[in-house]
C-alpha positions as CSV (number, residue, x, y, z in Angstrom):
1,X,-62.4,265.2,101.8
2,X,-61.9,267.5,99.0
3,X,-59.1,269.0,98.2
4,X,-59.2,272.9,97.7
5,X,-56.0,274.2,96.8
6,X,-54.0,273.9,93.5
7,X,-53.6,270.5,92.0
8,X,-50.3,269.7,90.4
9,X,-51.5,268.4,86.7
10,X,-54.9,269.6,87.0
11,X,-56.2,272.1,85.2
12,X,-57.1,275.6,86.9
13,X,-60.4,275.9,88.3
14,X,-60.6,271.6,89.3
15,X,-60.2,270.2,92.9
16,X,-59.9,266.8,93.6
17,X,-62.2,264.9,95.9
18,X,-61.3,261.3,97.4
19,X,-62.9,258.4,99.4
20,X,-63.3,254.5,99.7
21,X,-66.3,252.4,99.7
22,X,-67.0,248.6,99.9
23,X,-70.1,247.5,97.6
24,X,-72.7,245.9,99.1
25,X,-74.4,245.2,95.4
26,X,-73.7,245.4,92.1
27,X,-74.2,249.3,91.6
28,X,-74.5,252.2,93.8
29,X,-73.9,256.0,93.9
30,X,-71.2,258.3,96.0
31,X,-72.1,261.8,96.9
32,X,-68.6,263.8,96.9
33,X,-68.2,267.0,98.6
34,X,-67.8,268.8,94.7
35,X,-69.9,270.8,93.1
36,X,-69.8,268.8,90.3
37,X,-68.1,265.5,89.2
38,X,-66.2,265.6,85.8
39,X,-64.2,262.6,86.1
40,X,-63.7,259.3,88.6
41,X,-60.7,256.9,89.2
42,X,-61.5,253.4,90.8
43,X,-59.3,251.4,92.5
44,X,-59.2,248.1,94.7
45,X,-57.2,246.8,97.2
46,X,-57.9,243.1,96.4
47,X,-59.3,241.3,93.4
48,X,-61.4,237.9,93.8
49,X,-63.5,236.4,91.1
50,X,-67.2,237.5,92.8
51,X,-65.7,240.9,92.5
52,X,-63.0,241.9,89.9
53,X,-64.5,245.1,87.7
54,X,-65.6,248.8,88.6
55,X,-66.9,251.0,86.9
56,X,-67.8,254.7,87.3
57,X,-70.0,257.3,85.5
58,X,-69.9,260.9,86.5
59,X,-73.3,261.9,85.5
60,X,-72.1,264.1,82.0
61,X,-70.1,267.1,85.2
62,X,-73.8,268.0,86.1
63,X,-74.2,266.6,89.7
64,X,-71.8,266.7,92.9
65,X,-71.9,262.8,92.5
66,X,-71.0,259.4,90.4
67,X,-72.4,255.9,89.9
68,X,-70.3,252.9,90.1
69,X,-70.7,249.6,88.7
70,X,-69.1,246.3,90.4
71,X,-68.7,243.3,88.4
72,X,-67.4,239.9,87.8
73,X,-67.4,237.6,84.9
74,X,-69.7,235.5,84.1
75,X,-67.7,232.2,84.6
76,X,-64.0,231.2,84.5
77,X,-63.8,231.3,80.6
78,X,-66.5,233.5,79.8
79,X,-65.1,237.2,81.0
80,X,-68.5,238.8,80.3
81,X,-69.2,241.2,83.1
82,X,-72.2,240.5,85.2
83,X,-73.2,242.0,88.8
84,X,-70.6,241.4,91.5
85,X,-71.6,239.5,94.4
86,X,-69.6,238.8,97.5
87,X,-67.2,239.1,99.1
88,X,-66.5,242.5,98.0
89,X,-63.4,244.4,98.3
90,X,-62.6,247.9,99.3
91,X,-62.6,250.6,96.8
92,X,-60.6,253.8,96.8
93,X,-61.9,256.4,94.3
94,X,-60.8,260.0,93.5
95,X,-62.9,262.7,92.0
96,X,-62.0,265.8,89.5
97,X,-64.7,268.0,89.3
98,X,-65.1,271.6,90.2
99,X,-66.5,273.6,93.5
C-alpha cells in the first residue's frame, strides 16, 4: 500500500511503501508498488535463534523492488550470520523510493 501524499521527514518527491512478509528461506525479493526503491526498513515481531537477522538491499534506486536476507548465527557463541531456517517470524518492512 503506498503512500502518495506528503511524508512528514521525507524529502519532496519520495512516498513511502509498506508491507509484512514471513520467510520461507534464507533470501527472497518484495515487489513494492514504487517506481523505484531507494531505501528499506526491516522489522520483526519476534526473534528466535533459527531466525534473528534481516537484511535488505534496494537494488542501487533502479527497480520498484528489494532483496532481503534472513539469518541466524552460526551457533550460541559464534554470532556469524548464516541462512535462517525455521520457524520464521513475521517481518514488517517500509519502502522510500519514488513513483
Amino acid at each position: 500500500m503506498a503512500l502518495y501524499g506528503a511524508v512528514a521527514g521525507a524529502a519532496a518527491g519520495f512516498v513511502l511503501d509498506r508491507g509484512t512478509f514471513t520467510p520461507t528461506a534464507g533470501t527472497g525479493t518484495v515487489t513494492t508498488a514504487l517506481g523505484n526503491v531507494i531505501a528499506v526498513i526491516l522489522t520483526m515481531d519476534d526473534v528466535d535463534l533459527t531466525h534473528m537477522f534481516n537484511t535488505a538491499d534496494a537494488s542501487g534506486g533502479t527497480a520498484p523492488q528489494f532483496t532481503w536476507t534472513a539469518d541466524k548465527p552460526t551457533t550460541s557463541t559464534d554470532v556469524t550470520p548464516i541462512p535462517a531456517t525455521t520457524p520464521w517470524n513475521l517481518v514488517h518492512w517500509v519502502a522510500i523510493g519514488t513513483l
